[in-house]
Wavefront OBJ file of the C-alpha trace (Angstrom):
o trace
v 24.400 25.214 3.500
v 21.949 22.607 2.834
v 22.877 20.419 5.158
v 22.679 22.775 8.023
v 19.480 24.124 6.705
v 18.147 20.177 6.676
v 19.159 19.619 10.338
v 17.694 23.366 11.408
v 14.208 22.296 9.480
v 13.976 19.284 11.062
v 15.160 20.253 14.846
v 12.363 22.823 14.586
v 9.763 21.106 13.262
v 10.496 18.547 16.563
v 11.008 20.876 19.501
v 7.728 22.857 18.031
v 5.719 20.172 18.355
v 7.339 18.413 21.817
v 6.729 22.158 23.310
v 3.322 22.276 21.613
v 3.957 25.427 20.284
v 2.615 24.100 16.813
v -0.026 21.149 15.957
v 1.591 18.329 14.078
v 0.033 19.192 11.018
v 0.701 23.343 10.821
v 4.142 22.417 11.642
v 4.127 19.891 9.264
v 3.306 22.388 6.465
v 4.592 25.888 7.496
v 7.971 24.618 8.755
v 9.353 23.226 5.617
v 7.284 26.092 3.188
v 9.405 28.453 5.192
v 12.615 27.130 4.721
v 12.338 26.399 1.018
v 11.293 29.983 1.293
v 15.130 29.903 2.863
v 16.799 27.677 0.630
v 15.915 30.247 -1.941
v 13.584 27.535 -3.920
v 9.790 28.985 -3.334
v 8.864 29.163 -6.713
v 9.262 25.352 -6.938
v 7.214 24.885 -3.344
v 3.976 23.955 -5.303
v 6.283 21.463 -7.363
v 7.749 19.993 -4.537
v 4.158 19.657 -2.669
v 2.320 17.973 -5.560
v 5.376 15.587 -5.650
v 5.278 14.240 -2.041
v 1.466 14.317 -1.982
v 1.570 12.118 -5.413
v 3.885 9.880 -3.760
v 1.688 9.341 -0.503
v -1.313 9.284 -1.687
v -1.415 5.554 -2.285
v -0.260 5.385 1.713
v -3.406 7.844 2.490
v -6.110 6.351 0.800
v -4.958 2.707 2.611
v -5.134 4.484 5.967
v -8.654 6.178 4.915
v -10.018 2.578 4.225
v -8.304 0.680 6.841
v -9.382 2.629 9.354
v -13.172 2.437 8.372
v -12.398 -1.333 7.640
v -11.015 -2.097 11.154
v -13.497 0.299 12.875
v -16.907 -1.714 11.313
v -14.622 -5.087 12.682
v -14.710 -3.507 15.928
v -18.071 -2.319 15.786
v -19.439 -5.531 14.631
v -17.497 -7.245 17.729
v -14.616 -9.172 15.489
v -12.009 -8.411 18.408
v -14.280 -8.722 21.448
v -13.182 -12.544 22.406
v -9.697 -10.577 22.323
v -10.364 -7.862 24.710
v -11.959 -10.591 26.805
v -9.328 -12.733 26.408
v -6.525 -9.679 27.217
v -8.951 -9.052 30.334
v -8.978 -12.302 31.446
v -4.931 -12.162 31.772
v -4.322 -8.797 32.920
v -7.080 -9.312 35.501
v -6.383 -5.053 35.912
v -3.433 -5.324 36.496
v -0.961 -2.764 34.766
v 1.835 -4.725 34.856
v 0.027 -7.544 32.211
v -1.410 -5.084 30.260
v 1.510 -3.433 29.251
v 3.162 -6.381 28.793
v 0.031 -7.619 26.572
v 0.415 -4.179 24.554
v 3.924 -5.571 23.515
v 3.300 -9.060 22.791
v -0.683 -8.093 21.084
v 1.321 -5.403 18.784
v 4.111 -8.499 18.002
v 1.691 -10.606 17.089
v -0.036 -8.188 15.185
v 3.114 -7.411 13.284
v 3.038 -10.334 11.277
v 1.116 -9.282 8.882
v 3.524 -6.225 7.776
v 1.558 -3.398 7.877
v 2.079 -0.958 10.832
v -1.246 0.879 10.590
v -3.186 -2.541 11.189
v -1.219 -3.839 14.139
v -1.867 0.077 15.542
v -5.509 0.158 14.934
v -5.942 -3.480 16.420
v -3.633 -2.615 19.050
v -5.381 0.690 20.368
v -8.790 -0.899 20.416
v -8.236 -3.626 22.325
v -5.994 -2.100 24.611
v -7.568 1.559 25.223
v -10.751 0.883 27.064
v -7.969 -1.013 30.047
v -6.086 2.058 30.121
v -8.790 4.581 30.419
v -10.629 2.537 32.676
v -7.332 2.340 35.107
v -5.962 5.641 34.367
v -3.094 4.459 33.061
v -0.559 6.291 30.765
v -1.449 6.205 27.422
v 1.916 7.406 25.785
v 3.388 3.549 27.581
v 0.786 1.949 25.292
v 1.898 4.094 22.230
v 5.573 3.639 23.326
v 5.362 0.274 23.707
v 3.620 -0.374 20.531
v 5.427 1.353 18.268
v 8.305 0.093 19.189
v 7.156 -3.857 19.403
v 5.728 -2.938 15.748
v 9.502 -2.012 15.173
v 11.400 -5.017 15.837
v 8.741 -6.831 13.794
v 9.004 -4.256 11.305
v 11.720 -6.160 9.774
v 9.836 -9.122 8.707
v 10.754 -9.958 4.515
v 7.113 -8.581 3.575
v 7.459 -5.438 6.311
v 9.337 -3.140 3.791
v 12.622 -2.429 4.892
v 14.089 -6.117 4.416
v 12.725 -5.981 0.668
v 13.782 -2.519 -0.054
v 17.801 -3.222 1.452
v 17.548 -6.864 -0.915
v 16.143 -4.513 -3.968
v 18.394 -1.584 -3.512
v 21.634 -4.017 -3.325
v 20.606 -7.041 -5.393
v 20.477 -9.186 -2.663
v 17.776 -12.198 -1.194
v 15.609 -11.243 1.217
v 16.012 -14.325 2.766
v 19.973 -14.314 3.030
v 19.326 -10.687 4.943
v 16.805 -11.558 7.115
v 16.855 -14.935 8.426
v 20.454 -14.497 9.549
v 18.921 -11.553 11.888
v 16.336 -13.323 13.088
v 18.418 -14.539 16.499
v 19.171 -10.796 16.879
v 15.468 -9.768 16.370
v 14.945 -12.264 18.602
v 16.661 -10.714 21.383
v 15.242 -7.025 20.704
v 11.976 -8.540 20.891
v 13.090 -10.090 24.098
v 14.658 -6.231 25.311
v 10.870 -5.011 24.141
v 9.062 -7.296 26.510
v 11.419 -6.724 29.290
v 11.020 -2.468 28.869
v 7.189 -2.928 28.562
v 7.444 -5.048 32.224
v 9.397 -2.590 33.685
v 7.246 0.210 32.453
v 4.170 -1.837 33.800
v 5.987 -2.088 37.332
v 6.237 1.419 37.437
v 2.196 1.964 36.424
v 1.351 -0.957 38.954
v 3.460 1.052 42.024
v 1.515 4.118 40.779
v -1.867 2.718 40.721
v -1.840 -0.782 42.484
v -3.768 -3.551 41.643
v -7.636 -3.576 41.171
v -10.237 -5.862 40.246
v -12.295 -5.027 37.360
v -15.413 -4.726 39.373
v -12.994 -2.299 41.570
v -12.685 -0.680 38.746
v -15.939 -0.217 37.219
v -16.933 0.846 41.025
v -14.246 3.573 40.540
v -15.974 5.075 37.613
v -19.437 5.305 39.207
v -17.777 7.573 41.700
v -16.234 9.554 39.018
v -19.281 11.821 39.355
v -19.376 11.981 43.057
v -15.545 13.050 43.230
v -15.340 16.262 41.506
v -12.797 18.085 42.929
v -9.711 17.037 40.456
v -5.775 16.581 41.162
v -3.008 16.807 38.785
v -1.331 13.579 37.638
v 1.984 13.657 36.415
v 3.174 10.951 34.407
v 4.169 11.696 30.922
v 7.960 10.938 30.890
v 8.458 9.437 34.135
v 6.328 6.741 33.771
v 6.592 5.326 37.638
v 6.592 8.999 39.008
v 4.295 8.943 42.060
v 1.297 10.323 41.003
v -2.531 10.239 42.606
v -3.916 8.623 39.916
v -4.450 5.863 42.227
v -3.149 4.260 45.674
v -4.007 0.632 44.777
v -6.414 -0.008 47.454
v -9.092 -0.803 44.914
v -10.313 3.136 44.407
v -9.677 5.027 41.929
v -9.936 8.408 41.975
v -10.674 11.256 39.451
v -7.590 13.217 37.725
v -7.399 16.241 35.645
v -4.634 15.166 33.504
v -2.239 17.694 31.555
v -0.996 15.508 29.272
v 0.817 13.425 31.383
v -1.967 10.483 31.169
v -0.466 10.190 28.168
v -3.371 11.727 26.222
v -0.923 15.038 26.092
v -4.110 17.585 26.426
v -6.532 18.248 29.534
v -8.636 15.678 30.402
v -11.075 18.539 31.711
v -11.097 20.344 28.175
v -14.957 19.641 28.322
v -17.921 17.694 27.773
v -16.865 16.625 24.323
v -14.030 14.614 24.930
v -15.346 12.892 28.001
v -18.676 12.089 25.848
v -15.616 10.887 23.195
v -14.197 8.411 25.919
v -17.811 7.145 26.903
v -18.382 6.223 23.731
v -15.186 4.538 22.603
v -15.479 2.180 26.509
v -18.947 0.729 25.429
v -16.224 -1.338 23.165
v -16.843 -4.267 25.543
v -20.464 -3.514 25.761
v -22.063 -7.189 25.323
v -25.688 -5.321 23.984
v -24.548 -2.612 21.556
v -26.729 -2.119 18.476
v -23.955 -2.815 16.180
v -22.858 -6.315 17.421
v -23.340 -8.911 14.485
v -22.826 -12.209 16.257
v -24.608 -14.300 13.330
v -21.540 -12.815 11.143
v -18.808 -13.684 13.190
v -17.230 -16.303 11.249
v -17.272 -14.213 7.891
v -15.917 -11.185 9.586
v -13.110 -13.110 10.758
v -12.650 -15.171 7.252
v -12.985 -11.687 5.615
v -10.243 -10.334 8.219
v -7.880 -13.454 7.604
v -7.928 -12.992 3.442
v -7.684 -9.386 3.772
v -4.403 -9.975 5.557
v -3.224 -13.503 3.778
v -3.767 -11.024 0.543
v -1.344 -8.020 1.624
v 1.331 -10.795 3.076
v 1.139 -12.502 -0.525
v 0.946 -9.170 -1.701
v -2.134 -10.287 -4.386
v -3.502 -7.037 -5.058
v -1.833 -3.591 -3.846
v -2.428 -2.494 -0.123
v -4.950 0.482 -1.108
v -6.834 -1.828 -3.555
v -7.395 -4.387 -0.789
v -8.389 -2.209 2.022
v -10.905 -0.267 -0.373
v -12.540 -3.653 -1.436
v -12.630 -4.717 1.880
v -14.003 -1.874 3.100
v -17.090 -1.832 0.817
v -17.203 -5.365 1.651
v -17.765 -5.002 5.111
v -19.741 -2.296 5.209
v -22.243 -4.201 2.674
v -22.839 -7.331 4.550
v -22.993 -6.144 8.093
v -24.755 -3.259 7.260
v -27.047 -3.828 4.164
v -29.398 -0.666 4.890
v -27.545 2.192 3.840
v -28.683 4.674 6.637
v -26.741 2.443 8.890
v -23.826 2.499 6.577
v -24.087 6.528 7.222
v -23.764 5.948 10.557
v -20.756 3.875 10.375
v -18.848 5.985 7.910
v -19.697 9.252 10.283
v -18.904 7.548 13.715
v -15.560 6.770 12.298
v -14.816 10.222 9.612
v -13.110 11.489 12.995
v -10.106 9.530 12.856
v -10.140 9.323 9.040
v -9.910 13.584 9.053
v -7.029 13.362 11.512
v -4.914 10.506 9.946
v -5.748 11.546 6.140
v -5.271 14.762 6.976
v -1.540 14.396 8.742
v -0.458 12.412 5.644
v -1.200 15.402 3.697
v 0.624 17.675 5.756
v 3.641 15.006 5.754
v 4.188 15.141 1.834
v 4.639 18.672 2.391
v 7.702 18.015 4.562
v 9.094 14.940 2.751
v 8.059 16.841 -0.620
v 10.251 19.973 0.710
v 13.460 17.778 1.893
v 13.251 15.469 -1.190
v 12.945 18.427 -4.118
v 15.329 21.031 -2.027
v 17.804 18.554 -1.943
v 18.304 18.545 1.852
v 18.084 15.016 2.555
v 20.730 14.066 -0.446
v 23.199 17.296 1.448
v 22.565 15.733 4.725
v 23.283 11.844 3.542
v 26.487 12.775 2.075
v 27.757 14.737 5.133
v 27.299 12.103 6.950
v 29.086 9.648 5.100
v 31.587 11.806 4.207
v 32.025 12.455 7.604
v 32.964 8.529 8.211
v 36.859 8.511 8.961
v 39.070 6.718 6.916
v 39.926 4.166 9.831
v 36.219 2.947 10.030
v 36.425 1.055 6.836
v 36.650 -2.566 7.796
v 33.893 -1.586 10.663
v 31.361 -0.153 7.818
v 29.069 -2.765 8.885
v 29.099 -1.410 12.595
v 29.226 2.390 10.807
v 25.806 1.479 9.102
v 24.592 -0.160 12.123
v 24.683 3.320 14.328
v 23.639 5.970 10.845
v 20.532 3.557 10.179
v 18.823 5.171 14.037
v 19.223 8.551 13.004
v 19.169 8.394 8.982
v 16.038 6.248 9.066
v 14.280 8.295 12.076
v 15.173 11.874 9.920
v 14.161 10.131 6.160
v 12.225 8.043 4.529
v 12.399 4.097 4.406
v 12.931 4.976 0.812
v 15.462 8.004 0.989
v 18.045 5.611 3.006
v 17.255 2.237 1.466
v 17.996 3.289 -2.018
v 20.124 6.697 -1.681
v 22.069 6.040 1.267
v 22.351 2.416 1.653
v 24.836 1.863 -1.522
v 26.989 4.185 -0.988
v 27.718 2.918 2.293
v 27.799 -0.571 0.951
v 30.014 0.559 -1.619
v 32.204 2.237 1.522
v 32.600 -1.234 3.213
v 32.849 -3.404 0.053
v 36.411 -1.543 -0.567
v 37.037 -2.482 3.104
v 36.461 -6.164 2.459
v 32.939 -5.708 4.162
v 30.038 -8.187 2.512
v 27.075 -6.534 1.552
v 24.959 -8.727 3.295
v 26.737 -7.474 6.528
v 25.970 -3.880 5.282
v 22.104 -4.911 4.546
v 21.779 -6.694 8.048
v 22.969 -3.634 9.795
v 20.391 -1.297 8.122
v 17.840 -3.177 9.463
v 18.771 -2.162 13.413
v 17.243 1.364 12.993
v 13.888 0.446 12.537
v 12.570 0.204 15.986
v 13.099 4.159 16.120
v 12.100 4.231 12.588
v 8.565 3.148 13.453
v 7.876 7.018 15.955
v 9.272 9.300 13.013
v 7.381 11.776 11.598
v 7.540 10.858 7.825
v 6.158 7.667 8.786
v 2.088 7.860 8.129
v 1.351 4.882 10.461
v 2.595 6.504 13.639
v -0.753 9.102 13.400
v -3.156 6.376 13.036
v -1.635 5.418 16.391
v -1.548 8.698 18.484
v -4.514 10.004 16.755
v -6.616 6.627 17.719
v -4.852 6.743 21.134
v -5.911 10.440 21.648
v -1.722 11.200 22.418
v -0.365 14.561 21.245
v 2.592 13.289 19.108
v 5.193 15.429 20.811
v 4.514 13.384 24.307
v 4.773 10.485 22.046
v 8.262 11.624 20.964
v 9.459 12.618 24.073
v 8.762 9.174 25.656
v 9.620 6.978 22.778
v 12.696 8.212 21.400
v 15.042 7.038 24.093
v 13.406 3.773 24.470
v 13.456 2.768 20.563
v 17.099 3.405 20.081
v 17.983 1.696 22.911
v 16.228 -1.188 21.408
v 17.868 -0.552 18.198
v 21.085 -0.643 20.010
v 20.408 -3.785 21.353
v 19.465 -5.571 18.161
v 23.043 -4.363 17.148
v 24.832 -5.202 20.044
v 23.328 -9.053 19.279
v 24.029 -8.988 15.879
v 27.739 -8.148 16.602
v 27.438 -10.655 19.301
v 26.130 -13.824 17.223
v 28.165 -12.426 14.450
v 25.401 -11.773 12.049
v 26.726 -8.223 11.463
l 1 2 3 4 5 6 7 8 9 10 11 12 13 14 15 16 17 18 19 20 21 22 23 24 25 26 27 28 29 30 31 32 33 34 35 36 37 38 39 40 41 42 43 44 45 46 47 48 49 50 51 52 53 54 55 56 57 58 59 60 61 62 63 64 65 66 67 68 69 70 71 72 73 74 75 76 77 78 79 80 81 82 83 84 85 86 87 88 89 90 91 92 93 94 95 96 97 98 99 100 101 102 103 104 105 106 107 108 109 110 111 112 113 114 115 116 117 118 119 120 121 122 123 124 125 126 127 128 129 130 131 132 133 134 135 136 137 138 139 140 141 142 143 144 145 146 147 148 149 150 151 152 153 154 155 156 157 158 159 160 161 162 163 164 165 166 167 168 169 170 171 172 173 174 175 176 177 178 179 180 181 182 183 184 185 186 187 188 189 190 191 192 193 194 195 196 197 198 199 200 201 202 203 204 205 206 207 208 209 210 211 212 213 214 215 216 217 218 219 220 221 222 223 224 225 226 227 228 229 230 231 232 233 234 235 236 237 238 239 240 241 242 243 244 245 246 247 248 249 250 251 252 253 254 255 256 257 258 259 260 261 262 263 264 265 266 267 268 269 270 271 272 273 274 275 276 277 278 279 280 281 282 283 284 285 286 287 288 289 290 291 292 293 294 295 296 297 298 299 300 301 302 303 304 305 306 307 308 309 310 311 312 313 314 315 316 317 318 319 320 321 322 323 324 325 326 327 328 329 330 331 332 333 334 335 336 337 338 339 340 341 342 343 344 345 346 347 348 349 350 351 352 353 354 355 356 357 358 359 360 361 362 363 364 365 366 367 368 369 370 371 372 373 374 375 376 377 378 379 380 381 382 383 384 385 386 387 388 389 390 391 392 393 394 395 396 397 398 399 400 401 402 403 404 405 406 407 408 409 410 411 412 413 414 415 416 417 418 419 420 421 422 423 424 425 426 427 428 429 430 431 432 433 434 435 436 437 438 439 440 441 442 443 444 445 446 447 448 449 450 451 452 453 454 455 456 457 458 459 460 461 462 463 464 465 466 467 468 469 470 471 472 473 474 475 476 477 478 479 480 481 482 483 484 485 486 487
């Protein structure tokens, strides 16, 4: 009963929020209060809510401080020589900049922590794909999914948790894998070019100065079309006929944005102000503190990669740091703190809601029901292919729990499976690496708000374009790891 109760919760919770019947965060809450409501455990509700907020409320206060850490950096113009730079190559053309989405986000990746690479990523990238009206749920697709692959990395999580959880070396795990990371990285790139072939045929080719042209006829163009592009990301559309114009849209969510461009004045003022990101004369530039931002931004991250201090107690210290230097006057520190409590609200606030729903499947125990069904569901025959068995649970066991949940409560119990099968657990650890590309879009993982909420992407339109995408990334990471004999 649990199990079926489990898989009802969560199928709800997603086609709610795909049809936008729901906001993330009321379905976040009100879905799993009503079926503990179900499972005939309310009275324990508040139990099970203090639980999962106690547990992520380490992860929220690091995505409070990050995000007012990475938006000073951004004020202060620490990433403007990389917009320039990711100008310079895409030279407006969507093609390169969805490409330069996947390969910014990889690079990004390295230092472990998926809500960094996101905020980094969406700044420099989201002024290029408002200015070219290009779909904003290929540059949250893309990302997440990039962030993925590199998710895997020995200081990423899911590499140390599979080593803890089975006594194993990190190292033995991972660099075994790398040749098949390799190759998903390699299937990432190659989706991101053919998803920026199909923007390019809907929109052409501009200049910038086309572009910037474009938007001073915004204004004189008012009468607006529809532009559909949410799922079918090379859809013909007339969001732009690549002969250098571009032309106003009302979007309904298909821009990627997943709500009405036209809503009103607000979020267009919203957009205005988040473009000036490349503006050279902006009061907040701090050129004579370029070099200390930057050696400030490269200890911040050396210290969570050598993992000095813990995550939240870094990001808080940097925080204050940054704000005290580049803006000693506290007025101005205000400012900062206010221009940037927007996307604090939203992320914080989603985090919140999440505990709720881990909180509920954890203390129920739904996720324990649906674990063992699965397994149990394994036939007999499959025994010496555990390792290919883990492989193919790891998309949709890692995608429906927590990093946690499968690492430590599924995990040995399917190691334990293949190890009376002959099966190594090293081949068992390798393969529970493969789900993480889809991992990276679920909605127990905190860093995947900081993305759509910076992005300004309803989550459903995230999950609708993602999901098929990731695990066929996944896939192939496990159809090279089968192939190089890794797994």
């Amino acid at each position: 009963m649990l199990t079926i109760l489990g898989f009802t919760m969560i199928a709800t919770f997603l086609v709610l929020i795909m049809m936008k019947k729901m906001s993330p965060i009321a379905a976040l809450v009100l879905i799993p209060a009503l079926f503990c409501v179900f499972v005939g455990k309310g009275a324990h509700l508040g139990d099970y809510v203090i639980e999962g907020v106690g547990t992520l409320a380490p992860t929220a206060a690091m995505l409070m401080f990050a995000i007012v850490y990475f938006g000073v950096m951004i004020d202060v113009g620490l990433f403007d020589p990389i917009v320039r730079g990711i100008l310079k190559f895409c030279k407006a053309d969507p093609m390169r900049i969805v490409v330069g989405t996947a390969l910014l986000a990889a690079i990004v990746s390295l230092d472990g922590d998926g809500s960094t690479t996101f905020m980094i990523t969406v700044s420099a990238m989201y002024p290029l794909y408002k200015r070219l009206k290009m779909s904003l749920v290929v540059m949250t697709g893309v990302a997440a999914t990039a962030n993925g692959v590199m998710n895997t990395l020995p200081w990423g999580g899911p590499t140390a948790r599979a080593a803890t959880a089975l006594k194993l070396d990190a190292g033995d795990i991972f660099v075994p894998m790398i040749p098949a990371l390799a190759v998903g990285l390699v299937a990432v790139i190659a989706l991101s070019y053919v998803l920026g072939l199909r923007e390019r045929k809907r929109l052409g080719v501009l200049s910038l100065n086309e572009v910037l042209d474009g938007e001073k006829q915004l204004v004189e163009e008012p009468e607006p079309e529809t532009e559909t592009v949410l799922v079918g990301a090379g859809a013909a559309a007339s969001g732009g006929s690549g002969d250098g114009k571009v032309r106003m849209t009302k979007t309904t969510g298909g821009a990627g944005s997943g709500t009405d461009a036209s809503d009103g004045d607000g979020d267009e003022e919203e957009d205005d102000v988040r473009l000036q990101g490349l503006d050279p004369n902006r009061p907040t530039l701090r050129p004579k503190l370029y070099w200390f931002n930057a050696l400030l931004t490269a200890t911040l991250l050396a210290a969570m990669i050598m993992e000095l201090l813990p995550i939240p107690v870094l990001f808080v210290l940097a925080a204050a740091l940054a704000l005290t230097v580049n803006f000693p006057h506290i007025p101005d520190q205000k400012a900062r703190l206010a221009a940037h409590a927007d996307n604090v609200l939203n992320v914080s606030g989603m985090v919140f809601a999440a505990a709720v729903f881990t909180g509920v499947l954890q203390g129920t125990g739904m996720v324990d029901s649906m674990a063992k069904w699965l397994v149990d569901g394994i036939p007999d025959g499959m025994g010496p292919h555990m390792a290919l068995v883990t492989g193919v649970l790891s998309l949709p066991l890692t995608y429906f729990m927590s990093n946690d949940g499968f690492y430590f409560g599924v995990l040995p119990v399917l190691a334990e499976a293949g190890a009376a099968h002959g099966v190594s657990p090293l081949e068992i650890a390798r393969a529970s690496l493969v789900g993480q590309p889809l991992h990276m879009s679920s909605p127990l993982v905190p860093a995947v708000y900081v993305l759509v909420g910076m992005a300004k992407v309803e989550f459903g339109d995230h999950t609708k374009f993602v999901v098929k995408w990731a695990a066929l990334t996944s896939l192939v990471v496990l159809g090279a790891g089968i192939l190089f004999g890794i797994i």
